[in-house]
N, CA, C and O atoms as a GROMACS GRO file, in nm:
protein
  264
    1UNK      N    1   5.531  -6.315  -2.599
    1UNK     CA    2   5.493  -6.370  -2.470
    1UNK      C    3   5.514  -6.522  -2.473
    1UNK      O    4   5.475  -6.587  -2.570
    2UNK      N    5   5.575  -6.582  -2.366
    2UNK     CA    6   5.587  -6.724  -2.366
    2UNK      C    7   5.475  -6.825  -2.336
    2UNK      O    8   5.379  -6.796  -2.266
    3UNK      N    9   5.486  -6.905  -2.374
    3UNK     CA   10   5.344  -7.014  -2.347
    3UNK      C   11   5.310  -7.032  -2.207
    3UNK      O   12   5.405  -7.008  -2.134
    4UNK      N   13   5.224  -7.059  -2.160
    4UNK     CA   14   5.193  -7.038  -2.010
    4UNK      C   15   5.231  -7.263  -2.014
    4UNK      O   16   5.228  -7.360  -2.090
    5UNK      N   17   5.259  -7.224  -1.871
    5UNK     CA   18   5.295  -7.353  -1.818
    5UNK      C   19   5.156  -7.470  -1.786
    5UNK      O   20   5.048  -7.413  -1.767
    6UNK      N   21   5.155  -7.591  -1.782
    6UNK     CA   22   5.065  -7.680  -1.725
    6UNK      C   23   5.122  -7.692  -1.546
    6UNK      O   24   5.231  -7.724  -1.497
    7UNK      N   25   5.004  -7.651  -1.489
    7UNK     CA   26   5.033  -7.680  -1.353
    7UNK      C   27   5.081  -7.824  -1.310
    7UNK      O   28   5.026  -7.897  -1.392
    8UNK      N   29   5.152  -7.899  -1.230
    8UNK     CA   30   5.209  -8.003  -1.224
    8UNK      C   31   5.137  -8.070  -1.154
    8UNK      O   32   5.106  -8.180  -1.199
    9UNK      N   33   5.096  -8.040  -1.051
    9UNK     CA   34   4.970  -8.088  -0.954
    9UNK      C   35   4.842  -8.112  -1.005
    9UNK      O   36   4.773  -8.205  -0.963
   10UNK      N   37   4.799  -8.022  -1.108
   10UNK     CA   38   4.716  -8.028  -1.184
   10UNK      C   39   4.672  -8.147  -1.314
   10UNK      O   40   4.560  -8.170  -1.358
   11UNK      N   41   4.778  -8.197  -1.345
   11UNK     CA   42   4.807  -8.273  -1.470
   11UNK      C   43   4.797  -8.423  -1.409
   11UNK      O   44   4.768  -8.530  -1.462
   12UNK      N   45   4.833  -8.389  -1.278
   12UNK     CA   46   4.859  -8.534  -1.251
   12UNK      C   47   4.696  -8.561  -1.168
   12UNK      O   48   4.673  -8.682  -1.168
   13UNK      N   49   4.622  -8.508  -1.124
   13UNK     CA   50   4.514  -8.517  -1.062
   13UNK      C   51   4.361  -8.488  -1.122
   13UNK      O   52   4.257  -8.514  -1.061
   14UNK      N   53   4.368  -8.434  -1.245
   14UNK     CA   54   4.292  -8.433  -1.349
   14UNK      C   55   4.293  -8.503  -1.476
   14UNK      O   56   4.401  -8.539  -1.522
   15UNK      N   57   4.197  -8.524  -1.529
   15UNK     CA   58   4.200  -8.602  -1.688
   15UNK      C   59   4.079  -8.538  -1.732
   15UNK      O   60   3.980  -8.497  -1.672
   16UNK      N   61   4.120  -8.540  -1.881
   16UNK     CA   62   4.037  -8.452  -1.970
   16UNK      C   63   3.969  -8.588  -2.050
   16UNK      O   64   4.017  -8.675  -2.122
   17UNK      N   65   3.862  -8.567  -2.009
   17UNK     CA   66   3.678  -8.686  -2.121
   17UNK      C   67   3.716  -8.645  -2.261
   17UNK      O   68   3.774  -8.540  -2.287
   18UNK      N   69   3.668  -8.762  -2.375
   18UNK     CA   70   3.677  -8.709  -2.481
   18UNK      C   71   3.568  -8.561  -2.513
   18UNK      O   72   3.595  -8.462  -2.583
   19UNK      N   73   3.452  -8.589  -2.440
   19UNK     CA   74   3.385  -8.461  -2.496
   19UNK      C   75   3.406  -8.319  -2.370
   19UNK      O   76   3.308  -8.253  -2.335
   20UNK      N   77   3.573  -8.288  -2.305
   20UNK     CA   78   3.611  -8.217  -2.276
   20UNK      C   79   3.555  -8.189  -2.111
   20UNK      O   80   3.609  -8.095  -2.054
   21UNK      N   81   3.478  -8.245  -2.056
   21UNK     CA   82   3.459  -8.261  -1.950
   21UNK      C   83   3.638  -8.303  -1.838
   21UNK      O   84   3.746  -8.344  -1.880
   22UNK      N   85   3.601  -8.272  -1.711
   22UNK     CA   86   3.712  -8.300  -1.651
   22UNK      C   87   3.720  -8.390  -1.535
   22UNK      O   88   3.676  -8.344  -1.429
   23UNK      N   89   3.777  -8.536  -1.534
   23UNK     CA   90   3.739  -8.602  -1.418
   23UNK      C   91   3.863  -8.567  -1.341
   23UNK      O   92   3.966  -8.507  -1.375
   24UNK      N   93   3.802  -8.649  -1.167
   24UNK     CA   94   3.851  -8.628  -1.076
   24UNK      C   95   3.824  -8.728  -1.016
   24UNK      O   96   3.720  -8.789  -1.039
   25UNK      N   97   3.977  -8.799  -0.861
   25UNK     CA   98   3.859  -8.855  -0.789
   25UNK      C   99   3.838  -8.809  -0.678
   25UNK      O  100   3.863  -8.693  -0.646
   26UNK      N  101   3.778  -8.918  -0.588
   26UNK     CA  102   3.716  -8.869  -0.447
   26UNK      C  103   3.798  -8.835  -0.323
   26UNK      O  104   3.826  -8.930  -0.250
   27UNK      N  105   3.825  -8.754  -0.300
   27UNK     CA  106   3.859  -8.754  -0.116
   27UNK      C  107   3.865  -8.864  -0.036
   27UNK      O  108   3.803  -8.964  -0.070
   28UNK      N  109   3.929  -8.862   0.062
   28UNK     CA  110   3.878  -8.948   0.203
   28UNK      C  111   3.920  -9.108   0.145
   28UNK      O  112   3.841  -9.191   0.190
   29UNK      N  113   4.015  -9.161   0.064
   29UNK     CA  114   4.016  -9.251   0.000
   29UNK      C  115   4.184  -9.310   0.036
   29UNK      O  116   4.240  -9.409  -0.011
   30UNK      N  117   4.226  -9.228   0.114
   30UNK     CA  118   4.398  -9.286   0.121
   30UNK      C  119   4.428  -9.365   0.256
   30UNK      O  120   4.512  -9.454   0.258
   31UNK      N  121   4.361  -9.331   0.358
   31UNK     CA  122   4.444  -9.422   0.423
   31UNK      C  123   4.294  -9.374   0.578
   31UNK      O  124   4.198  -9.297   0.578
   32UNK      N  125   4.348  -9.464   0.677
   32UNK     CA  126   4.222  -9.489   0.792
   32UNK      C  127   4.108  -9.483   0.714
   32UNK      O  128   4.034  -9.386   0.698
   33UNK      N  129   4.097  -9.630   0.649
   33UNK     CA  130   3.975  -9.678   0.554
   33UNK      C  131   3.940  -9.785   0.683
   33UNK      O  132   3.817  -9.785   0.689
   34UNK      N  133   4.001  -9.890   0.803
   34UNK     CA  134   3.912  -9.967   0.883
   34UNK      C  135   3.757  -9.932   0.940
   34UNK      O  136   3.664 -10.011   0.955
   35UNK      N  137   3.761  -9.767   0.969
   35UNK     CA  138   3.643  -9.738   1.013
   35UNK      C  139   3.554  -9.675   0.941
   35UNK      O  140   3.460  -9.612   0.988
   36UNK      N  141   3.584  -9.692   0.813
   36UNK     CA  142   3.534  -9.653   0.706
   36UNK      C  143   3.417  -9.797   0.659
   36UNK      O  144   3.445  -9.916   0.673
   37UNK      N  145   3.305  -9.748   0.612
   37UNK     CA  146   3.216  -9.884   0.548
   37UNK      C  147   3.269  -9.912   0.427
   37UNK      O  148   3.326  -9.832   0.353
   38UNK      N  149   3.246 -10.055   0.404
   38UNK     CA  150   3.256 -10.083   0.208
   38UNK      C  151   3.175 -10.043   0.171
   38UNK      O  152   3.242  -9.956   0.115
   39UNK      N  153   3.060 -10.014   0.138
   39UNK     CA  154   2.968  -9.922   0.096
   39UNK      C  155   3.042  -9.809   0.064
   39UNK      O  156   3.060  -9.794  -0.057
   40UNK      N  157   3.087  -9.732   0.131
   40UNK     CA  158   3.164  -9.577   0.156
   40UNK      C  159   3.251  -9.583   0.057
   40UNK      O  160   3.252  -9.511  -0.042
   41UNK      N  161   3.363  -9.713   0.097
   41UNK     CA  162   3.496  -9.700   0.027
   41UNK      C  163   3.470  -9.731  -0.096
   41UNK      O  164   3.543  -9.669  -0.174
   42UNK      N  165   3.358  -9.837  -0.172
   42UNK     CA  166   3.312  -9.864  -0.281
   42UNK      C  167   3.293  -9.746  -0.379
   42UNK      O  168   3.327  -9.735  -0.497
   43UNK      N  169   3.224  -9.652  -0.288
   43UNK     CA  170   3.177  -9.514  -0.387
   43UNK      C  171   3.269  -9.415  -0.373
   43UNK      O  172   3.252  -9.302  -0.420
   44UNK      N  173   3.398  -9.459  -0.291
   44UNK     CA  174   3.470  -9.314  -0.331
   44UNK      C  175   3.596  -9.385  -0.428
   44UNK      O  176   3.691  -9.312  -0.456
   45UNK      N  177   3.598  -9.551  -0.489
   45UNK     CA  178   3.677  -9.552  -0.558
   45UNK      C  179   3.668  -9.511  -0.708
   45UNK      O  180   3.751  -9.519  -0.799
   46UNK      N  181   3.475  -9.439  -0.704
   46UNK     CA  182   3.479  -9.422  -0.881
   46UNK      C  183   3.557  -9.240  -0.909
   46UNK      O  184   3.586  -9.144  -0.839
   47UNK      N  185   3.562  -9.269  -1.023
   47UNK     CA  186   3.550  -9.114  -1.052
   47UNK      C  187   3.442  -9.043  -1.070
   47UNK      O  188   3.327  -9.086  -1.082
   48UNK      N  189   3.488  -8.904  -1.075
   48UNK     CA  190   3.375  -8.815  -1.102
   48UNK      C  191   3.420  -8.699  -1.144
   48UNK      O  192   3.538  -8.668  -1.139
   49UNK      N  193   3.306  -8.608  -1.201
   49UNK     CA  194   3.330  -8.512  -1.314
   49UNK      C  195   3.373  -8.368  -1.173
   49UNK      O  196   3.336  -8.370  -1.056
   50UNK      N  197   3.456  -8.262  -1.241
   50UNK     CA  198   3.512  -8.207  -1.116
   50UNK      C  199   3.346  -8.093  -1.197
   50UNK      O  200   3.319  -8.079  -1.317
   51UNK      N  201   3.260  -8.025  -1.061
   51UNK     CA  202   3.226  -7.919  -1.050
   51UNK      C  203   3.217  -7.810  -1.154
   51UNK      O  204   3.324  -7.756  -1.182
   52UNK      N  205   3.120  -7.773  -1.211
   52UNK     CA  206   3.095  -7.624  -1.299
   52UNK      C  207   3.157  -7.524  -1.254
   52UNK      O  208   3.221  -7.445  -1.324
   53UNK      N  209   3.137  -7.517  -1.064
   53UNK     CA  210   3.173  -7.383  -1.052
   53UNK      C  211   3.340  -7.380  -1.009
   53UNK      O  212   3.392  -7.278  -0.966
   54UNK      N  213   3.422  -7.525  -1.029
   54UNK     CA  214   3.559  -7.483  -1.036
   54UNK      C  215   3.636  -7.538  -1.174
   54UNK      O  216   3.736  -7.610  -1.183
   55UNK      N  217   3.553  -7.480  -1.280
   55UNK     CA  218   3.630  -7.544  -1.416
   55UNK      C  219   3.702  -7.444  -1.442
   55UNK      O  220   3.814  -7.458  -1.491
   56UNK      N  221   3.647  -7.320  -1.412
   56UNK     CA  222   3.753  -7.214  -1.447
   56UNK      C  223   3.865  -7.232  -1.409
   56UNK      O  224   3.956  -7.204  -1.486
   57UNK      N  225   3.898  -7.289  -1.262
   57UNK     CA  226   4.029  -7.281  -1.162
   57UNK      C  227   4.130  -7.365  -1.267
   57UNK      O  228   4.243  -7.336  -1.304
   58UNK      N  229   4.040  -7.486  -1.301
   58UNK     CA  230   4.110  -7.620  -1.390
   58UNK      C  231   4.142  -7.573  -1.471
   58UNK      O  232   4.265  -7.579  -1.477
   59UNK      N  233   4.072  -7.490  -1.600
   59UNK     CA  234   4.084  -7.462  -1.679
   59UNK      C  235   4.235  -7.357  -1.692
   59UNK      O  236   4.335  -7.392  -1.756
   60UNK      N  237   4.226  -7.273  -1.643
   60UNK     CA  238   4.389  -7.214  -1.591
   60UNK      C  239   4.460  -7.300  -1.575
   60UNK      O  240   4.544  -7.331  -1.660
   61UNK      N  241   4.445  -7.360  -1.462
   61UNK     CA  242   4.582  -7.465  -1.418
   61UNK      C  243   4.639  -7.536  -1.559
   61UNK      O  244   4.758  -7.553  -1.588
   62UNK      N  245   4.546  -7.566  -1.622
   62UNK     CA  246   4.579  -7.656  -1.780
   62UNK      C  247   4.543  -7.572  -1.874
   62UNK      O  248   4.427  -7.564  -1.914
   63UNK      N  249   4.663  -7.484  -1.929
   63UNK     CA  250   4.586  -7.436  -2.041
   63UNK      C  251   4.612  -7.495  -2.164
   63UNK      O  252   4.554  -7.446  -2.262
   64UNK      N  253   4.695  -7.602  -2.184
   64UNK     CA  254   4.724  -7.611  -2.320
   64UNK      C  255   4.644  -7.736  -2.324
   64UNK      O  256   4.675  -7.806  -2.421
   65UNK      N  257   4.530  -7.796  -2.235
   65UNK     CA  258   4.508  -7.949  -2.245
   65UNK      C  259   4.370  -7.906  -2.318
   65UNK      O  260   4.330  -7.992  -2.397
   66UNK      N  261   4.296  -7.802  -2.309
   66UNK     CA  262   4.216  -7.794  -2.367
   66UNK      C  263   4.159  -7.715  -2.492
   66UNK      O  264   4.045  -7.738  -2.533
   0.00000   0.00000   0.00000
C-alpha cells in the first residue's frame, strides 16, 4: 500500500506545537477590516489551538506530520 498523501490545504493552514497540539488562525481577518474594531482585529491576529472535536479531520488531512 502506498503512503497516504499530506493534504495541501492542510499543510499550509495548520502547524504542529512542539507538544503536538495543532494551531490555527482566526477567520474574518482578510479583508473589509474598516468596519471592523481594533479591539476585534487585534484578537483575530493571534493564533489559536484548532478544536478537540476537529483533530480527527486534521489529523487525516496530515498523516505523516504527526
Amino acid at each position: 500500500m502506498p503512503k497516504m498523501k499530506t493534504n495541501s490545504s492542510a499543510k499550509k493552514r495548520f502547524k504542529i506545537t512542539g507538544s503536538g497540539k495543532v494551531k490555527r488562525k482566526h477567520a474574518f481577518h482578510n479583508h473589509i477590516l474598516t468596519k471592523k474594531e481594533t479591539k476585534r482585529k487585534r484578537r483575530l491576529r493571534e493564533f489559536t489551538l484548532v478544536d478537540p472535536s476537529d483533530m480527527k479531520s486534521v489529523r487525516f488531512m496530515m498523516p505523516g506530520m504527526f
